[in-house]
N, C-alpha and C positions, 0 to 999 in steps of 0.2 A: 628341855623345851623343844617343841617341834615346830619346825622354820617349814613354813607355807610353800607350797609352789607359786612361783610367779602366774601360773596361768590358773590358779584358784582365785586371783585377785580380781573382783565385783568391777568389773566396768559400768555396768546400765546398772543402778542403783533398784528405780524402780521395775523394773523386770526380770534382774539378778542373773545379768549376763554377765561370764565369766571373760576373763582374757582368753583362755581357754576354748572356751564357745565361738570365739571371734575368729579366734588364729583357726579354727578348723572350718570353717564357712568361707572363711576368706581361701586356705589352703585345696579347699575343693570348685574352686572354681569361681565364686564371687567376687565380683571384680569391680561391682559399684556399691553406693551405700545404699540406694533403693534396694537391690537383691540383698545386701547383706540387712537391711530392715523388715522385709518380708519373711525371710526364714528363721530369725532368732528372736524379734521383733521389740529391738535395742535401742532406742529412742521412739518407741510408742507408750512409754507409762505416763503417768503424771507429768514428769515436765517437757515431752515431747521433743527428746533430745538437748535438751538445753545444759543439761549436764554432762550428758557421754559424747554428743555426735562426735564434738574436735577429738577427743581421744580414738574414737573409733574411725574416722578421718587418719588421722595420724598411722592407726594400725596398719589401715590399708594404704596407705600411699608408702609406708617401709615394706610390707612384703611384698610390692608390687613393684617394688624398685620407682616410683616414682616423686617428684614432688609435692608435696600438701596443695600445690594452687592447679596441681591437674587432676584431684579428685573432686569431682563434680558436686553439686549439693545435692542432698535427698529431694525428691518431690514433695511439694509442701501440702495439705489440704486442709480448708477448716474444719473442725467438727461439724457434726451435720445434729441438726434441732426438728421436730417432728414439728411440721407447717399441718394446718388443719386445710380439707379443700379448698374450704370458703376463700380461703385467701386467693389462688387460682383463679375460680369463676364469678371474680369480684363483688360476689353477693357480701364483703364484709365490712 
């Protein structure tokens, strides 16, 4: 039987970010979870982090030598809804 790499192992479920993918974005330089969401884009699927951020939290505050409560949170944004003008030039 063939034993998996630890960095084959699915951190962001829905986007199919690897341990792997992490440790190497993190390893070149990414140093918050905003930059490491932008380049791998690891809590932007379906549940918008609620499943990986902590782990991915966790990743970087060990290679970064730091503690879990000085990694910052991501920036958070709602989704965005197509508003019609009307709404604007109050004709609605």
């Amino acid at each position: 039987m063939l034993k998996e790499s630890r960095d084959d192992v699915v951190i962001c479920r829905c986007e199919e970010i690897t341990r792997g993918d992490l440790l190497r974005v993190i390893r070149e330089g990414a140093d918050t979870l905003n930059i490491i969401k932008r380049i791998t884009r690891a809590g932007m699927g379906l549940c918008q982090g609620r499943t990986c951020q902590k782990m991915v939290a966790v990743m970087l505050a060990q290679e970064l030598g730091k503690s879990l409560s000085e990694v910052a949170p991501p920036s958070i944004r709602p989704p965005l809804r197509p508003t019609s003008m009307k709404v604007f030039s109050g004709d609605e």
